[in-house]
C-alpha positions as CSV (number, residue, x, y, z in Angstrom):
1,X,-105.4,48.9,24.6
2,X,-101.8,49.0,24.7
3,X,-99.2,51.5,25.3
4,X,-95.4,52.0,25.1
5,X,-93.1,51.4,27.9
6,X,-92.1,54.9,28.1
7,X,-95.6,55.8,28.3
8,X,-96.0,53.0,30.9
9,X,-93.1,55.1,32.7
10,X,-94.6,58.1,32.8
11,X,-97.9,57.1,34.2
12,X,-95.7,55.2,37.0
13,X,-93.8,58.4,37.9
14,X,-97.4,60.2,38.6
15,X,-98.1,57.8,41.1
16,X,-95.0,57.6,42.7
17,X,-93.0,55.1,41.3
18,X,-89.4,55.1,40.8
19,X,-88.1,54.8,37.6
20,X,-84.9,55.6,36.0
21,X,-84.6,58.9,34.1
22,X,-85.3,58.4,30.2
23,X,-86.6,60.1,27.2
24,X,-88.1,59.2,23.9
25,X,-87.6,59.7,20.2
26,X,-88.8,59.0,17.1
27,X,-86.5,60.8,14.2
28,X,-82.7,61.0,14.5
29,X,-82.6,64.7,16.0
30,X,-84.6,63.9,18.6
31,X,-82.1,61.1,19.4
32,X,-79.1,63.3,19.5
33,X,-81.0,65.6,21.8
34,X,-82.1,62.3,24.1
35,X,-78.5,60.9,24.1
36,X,-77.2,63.9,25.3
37,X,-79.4,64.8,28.1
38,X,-78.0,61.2,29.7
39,X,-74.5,62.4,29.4
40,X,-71.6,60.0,28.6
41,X,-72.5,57.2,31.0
42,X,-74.0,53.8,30.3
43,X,-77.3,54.1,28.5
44,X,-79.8,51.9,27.9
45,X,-81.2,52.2,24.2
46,X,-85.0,50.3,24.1
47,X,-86.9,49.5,20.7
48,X,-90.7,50.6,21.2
49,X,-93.1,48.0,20.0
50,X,-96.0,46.1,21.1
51,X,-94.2,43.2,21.9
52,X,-92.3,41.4,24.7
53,X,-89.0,39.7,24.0
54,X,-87.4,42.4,22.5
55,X,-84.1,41.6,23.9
56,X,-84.6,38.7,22.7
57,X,-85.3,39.7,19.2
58,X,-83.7,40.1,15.9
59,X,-84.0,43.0,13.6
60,X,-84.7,41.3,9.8
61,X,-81.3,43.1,8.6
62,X,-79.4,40.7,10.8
63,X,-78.8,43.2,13.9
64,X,-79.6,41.3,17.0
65,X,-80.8,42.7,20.4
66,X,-84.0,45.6,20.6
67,X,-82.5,46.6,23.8
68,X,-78.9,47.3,24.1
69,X,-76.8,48.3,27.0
70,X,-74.1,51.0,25.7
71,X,-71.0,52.0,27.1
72,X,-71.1,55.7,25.8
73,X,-73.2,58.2,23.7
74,X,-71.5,57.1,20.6
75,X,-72.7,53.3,21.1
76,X,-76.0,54.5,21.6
77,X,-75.7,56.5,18.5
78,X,-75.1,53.3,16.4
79,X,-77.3,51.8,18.3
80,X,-80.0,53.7,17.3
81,X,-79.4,53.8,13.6
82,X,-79.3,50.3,13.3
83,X,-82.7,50.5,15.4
84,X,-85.0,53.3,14.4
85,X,-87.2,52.4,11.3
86,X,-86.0,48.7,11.4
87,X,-88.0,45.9,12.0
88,X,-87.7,44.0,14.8
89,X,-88.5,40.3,15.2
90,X,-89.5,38.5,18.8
91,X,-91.0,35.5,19.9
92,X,-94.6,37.5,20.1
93,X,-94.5,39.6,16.6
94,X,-94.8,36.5,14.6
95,X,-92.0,36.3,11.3
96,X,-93.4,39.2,10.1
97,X,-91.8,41.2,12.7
98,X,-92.8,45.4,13.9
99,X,-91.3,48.2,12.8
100,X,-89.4,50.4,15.3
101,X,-90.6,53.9,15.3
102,X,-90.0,55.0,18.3
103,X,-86.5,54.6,20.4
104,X,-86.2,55.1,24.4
105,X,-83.0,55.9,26.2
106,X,-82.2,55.8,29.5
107,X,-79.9,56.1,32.3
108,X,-78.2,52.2,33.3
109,X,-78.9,50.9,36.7
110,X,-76.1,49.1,39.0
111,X,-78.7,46.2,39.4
112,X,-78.3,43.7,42.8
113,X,-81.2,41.9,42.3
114,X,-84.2,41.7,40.0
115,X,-88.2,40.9,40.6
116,X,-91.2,40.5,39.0
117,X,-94.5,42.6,40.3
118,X,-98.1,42.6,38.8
119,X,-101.3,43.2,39.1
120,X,-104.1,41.7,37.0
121,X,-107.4,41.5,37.0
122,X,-109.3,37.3,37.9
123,X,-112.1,37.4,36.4
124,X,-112.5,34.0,38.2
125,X,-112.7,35.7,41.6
126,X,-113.5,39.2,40.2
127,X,-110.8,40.3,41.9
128,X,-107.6,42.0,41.3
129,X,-104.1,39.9,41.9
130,X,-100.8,41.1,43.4
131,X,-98.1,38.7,41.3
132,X,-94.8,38.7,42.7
133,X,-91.9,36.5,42.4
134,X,-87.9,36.9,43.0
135,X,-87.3,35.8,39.5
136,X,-87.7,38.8,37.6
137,X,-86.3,39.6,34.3
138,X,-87.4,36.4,33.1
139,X,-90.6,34.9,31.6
140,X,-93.0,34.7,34.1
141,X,-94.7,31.9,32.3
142,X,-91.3,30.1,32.7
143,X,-91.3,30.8,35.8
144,X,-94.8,29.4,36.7
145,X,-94.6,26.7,34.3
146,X,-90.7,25.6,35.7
147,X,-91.0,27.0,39.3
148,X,-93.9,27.4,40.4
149,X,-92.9,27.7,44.1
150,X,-91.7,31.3,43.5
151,X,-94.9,32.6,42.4
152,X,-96.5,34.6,45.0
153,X,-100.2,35.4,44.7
154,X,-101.7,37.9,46.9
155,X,-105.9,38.9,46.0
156,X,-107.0,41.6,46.6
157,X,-110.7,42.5,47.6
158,X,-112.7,45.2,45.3
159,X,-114.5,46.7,48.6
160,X,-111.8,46.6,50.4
161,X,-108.7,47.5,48.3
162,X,-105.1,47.7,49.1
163,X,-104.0,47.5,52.9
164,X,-101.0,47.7,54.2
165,X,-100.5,43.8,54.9
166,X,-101.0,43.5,51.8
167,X,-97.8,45.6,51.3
168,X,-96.1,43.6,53.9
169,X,-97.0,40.4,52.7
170,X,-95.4,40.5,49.9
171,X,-92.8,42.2,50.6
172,X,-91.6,39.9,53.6
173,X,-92.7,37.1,51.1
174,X,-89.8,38.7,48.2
175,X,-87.0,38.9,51.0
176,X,-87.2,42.7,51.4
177,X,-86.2,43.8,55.4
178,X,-86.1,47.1,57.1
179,X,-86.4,50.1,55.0
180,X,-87.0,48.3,51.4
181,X,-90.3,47.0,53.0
182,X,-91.2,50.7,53.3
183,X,-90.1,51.4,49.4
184,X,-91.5,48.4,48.1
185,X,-94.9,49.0,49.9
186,X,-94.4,52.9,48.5
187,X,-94.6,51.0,45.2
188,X,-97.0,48.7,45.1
189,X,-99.4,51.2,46.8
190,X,-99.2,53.5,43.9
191,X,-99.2,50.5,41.5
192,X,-102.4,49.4,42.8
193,X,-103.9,53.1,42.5
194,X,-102.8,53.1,39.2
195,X,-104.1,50.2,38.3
196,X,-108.0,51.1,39.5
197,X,-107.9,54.5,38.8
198,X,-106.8,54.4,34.9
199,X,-109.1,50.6,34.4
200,X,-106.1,48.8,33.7
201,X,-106.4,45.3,32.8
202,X,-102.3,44.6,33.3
203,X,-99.7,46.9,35.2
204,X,-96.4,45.0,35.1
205,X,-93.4,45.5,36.4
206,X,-90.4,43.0,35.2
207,X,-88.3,43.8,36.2
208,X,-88.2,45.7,39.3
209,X,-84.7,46.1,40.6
210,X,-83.1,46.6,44.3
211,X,-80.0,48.4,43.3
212,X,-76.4,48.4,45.1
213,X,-77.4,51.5,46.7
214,X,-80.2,49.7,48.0
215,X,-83.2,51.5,46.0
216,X,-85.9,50.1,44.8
217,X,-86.6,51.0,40.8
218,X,-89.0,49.8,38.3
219,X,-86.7,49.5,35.7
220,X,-89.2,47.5,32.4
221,X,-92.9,48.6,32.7
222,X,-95.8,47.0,30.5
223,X,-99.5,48.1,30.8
224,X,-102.7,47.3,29.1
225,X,-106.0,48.8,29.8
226,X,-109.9,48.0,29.3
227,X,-110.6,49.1,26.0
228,X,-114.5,49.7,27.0
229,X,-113.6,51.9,29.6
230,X,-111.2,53.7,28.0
231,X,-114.1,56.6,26.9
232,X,-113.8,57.7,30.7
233,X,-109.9,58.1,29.9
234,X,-109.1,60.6,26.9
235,X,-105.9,61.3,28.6
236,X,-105.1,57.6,28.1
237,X,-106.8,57.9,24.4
238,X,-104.4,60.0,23.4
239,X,-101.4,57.5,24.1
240,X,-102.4,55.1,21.4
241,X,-100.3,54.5,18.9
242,X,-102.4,53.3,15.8
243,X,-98.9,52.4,13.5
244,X,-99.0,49.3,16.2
245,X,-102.1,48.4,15.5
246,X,-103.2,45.8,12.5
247,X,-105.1,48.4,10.3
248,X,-108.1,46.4,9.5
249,X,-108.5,46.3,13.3
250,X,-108.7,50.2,13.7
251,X,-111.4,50.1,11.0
252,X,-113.2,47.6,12.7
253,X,-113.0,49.5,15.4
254,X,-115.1,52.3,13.8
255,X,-117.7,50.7,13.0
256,X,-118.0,48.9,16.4
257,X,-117.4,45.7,15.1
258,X,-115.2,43.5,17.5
259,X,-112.5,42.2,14.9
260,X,-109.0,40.0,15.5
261,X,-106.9,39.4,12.6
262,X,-105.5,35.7,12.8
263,X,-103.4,34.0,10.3
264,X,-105.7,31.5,8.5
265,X,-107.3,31.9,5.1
266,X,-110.8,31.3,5.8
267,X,-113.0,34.5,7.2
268,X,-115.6,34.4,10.3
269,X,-118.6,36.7,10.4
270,X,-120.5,35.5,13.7
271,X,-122.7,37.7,15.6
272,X,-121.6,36.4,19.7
273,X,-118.3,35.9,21.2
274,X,-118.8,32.2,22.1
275,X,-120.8,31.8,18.8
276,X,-117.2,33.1,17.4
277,X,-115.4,31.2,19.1
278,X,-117.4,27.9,18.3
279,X,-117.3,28.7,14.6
280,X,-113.8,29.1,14.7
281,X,-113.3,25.7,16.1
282,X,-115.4,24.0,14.0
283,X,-113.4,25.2,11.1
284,X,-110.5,23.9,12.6
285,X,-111.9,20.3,13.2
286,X,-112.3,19.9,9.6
287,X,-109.0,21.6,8.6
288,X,-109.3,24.8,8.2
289,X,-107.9,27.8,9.3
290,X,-109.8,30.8,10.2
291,X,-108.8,34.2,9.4
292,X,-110.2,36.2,11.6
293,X,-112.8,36.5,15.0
294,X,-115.9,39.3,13.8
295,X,-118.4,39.8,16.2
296,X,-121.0,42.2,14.5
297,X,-122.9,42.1,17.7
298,X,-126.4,42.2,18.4
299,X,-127.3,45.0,16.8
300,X,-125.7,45.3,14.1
301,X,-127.5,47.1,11.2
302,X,-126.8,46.9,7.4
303,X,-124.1,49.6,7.0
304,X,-121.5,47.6,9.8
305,X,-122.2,43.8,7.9
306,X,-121.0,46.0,4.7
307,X,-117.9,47.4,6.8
308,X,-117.6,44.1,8.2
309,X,-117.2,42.4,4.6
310,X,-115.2,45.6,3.4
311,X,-112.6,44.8,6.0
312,X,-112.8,41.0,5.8
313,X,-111.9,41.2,2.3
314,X,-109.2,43.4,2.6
315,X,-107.4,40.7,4.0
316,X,-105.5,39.1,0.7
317,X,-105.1,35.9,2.7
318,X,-109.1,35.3,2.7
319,X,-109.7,32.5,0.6
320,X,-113.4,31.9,2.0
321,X,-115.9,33.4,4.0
322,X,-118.7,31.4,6.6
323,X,-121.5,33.9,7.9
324,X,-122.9,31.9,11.0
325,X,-125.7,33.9,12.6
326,X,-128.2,33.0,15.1
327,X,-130.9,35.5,15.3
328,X,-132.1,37.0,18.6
329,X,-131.6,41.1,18.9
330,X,-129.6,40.3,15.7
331,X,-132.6,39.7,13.1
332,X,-131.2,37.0,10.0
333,X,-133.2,39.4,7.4
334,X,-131.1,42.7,8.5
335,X,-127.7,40.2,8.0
336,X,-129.1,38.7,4.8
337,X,-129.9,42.5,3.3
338,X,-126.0,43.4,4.6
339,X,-124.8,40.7,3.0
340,X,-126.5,42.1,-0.3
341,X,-125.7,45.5,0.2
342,X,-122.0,44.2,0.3
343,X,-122.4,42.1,-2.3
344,X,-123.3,45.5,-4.5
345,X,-120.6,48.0,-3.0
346,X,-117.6,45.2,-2.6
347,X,-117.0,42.3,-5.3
348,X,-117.0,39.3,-3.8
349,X,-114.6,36.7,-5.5
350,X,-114.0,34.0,-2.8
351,X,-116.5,30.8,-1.8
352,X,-119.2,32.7,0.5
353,X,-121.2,29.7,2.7
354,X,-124.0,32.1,4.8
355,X,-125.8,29.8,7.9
356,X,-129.0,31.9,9.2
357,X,-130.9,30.6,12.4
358,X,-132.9,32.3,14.4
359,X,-135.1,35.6,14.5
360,X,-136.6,35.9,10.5
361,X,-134.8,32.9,9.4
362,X,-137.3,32.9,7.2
363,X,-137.3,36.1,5.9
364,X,-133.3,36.5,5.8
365,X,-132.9,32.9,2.9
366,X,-136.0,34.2,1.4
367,X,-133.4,37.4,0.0
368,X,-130.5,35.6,0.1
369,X,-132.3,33.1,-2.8
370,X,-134.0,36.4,-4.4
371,X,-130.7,38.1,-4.4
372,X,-128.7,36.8,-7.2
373,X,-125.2,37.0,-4.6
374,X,-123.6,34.0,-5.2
375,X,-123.4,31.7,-2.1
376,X,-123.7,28.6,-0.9
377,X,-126.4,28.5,2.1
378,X,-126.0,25.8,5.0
379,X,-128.8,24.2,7.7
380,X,-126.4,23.5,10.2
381,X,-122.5,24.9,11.8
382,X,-121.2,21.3,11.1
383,X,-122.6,21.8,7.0
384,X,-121.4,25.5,7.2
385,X,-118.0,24.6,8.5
386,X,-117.9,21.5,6.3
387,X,-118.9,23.0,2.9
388,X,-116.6,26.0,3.4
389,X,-113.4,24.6,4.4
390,X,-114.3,22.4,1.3
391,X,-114.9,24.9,-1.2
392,X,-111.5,26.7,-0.1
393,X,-109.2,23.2,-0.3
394,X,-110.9,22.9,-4.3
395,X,-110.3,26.4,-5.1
396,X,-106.5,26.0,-4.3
């Protein structure tokens, strides 16, 4: 789960980071009322999306830039109207872009230098990781990719947590001397508690800035947090913001059904993760495209394979659906009867290929053939793949 960087913000300023002084809004009074708490200095006006590269980006009206550094409140006036309710276009929104419902103003910095600071969970060495590097404000996968030098990695044990050489470390690693080392390790401390205490998958920081006063200032912020521990966090709950989120996703999501939207035309019903992601493949090595990752899960009962097809289906770029199921906790007779039951509540008008191994194999083609649902039934993945990516090319 993701959340906004002024949310990010917030949560940083409860555990003691510094961050400049901002406020949000989403309708034009409550931009008047944000611009002019900030008073007639430099502001900084930020589009709130899901997304990085907003800087980068291009709204689809032609108005470049989703963050904008302003010389007064009347520039971040017009800022703002060409922002709010726009979409906005980056490198990681794909063509279709996000709309910008939510602006965030703050006070400009007097930036001397910029950094990058992380932590992330390895789930290599299932253990957290300190990322730093002096190149903030950048790409860090430019920088790893072009620099890779300048990457500084610092693990940190689970049992034993965050110490204070940690702090150093990295600090003395960065450049900082003298009293920064004792802000920077202020920081990262707090960072760190942040990170464990909320079950956060990402806390970012890029960039952090040392300013000409010599302060230390998180200044971007970007965090994302386990979504299966997020039931122990209602607090963080309540900061999701479901108009970012693909709707057939949220659905999926009710019916605990793991669902990803993707941007091919034939849909994936798989019961497993690495069953997914094999299915997914396989379509791809005989040219198709797959629409979708749906994990029912292993215990999936009749009413979620309905949902499941509901939401498949409601994607008008689905030109074909593959069921692959292997049967273990997940019998192939409750997936052949939810494949019926769908059938009856939802009509389906694409190819529908349906590849049942496993736990009542028997029993699950025995009311698939009995069922009247037209489908096309498969042995094998490599048939399954084969005949559906098939079917799809012939009905274009």
């Amino acid at each position: 789960m993701n959340i906004h960087e002024y949310q990010a913000k917030r949560l940083l300023q409860e555990y003691g980071v510094p961050v400049p002084r901002g406020y949000a809004a989403t309708n034009s009074r409550e931009v008047e009322t944000a611009i002019s708490h900030l008073g007639d200095d430099m502001i900084v006006v930020k589009a709130q999306i899901h997304a990085g590269g907003r800087g980068k980006g291009t709204f689809t009206d032609g108005y470049k830039g989703g963050v904008k550094v302003v010389k007064n409140r009347e520039e971040a006036q017009e800022a703002a109207n060409h922002m709010l309710d726009n979409t906005l276009v980056t490198a990681q929104t794909g063509p279709e872009g996000r709309k910008v419902q939510t602006l965030y103003f703050t006070e400009a910095c007097d930036i001397d230098h910029e950094y990058y600071l992380a932590i992330v969970l390895d789930r290599e060495t299932a253990q957290s990781v300190v990322i730093a590097s002096t190149e903030g404000g950048m790409d860090i996968e430019a920088v790893a990719e072009k620099t890779p030098e300048k990457i500084i990695r610092v693990p940190i044990s689970p049992t034993m947590g965050l110490r204070h050489y940690h702090c150093r470390r990295v600090a003395f690693a960065l450049g900082f001397a003298g009293e920064q080392v004792k802000q920077f390790a202020r920081i990262l401390t707090g960072l760190y508690k942040m990170f464990w205490e909320k079950n956060a998958m990402l806390v970012e920081i890029n960039p952090l800035v040392t300013t000409k006063q010599g302060q230390l200032i998180a200044l971007d912020a970007k965090v994302s947090f386990d979504s299966n521990a997020i039931f122990q966090h209602p607090e963080i709950q309540q900061l999701r913001d479901l108009n970012e989120e693909d709707p057939k996703e949220i659905e999926a999501s009710k019916h605990n059904l793991a669902y990803i939207a993707l941007d091919g035309n034939i849909a994936c019903m798989v019961n497993g993760a690495g069953l997914a992601m094999a299915t997914m493949d396989i379509i791809q090595s005989f040219g198709g495209s797959p629409a979708n990752f749906l994990d029912v899960g292993g215990g999936a009962n009749e009413d979620q394979v309905t949902a499941a097809f509901k939401i498949i289906l409601s994607d008008p770029n689905v030109k074909g659906i593959l069921v692959n199921i292997f049967g273990g906790i997940m019998k192939c007779d409750v997936i052949a009867n939810g494949i019926v039951a769908a059938a009856k509540n939802v009509e389906i008008k694409v190819p529908l290929v349906v590849r049942l191994e496993g736990t009542n194999v028997e029993a699950g083609k025995k009311i698939l053939r009995e069922s009247g649902v037209a489908l096309t039934p498969a042995d094998s993945l490599v048939q399954a793949a084969e005949i559906i990516v098939e079917q799809v090319k012939n009905a274009d």
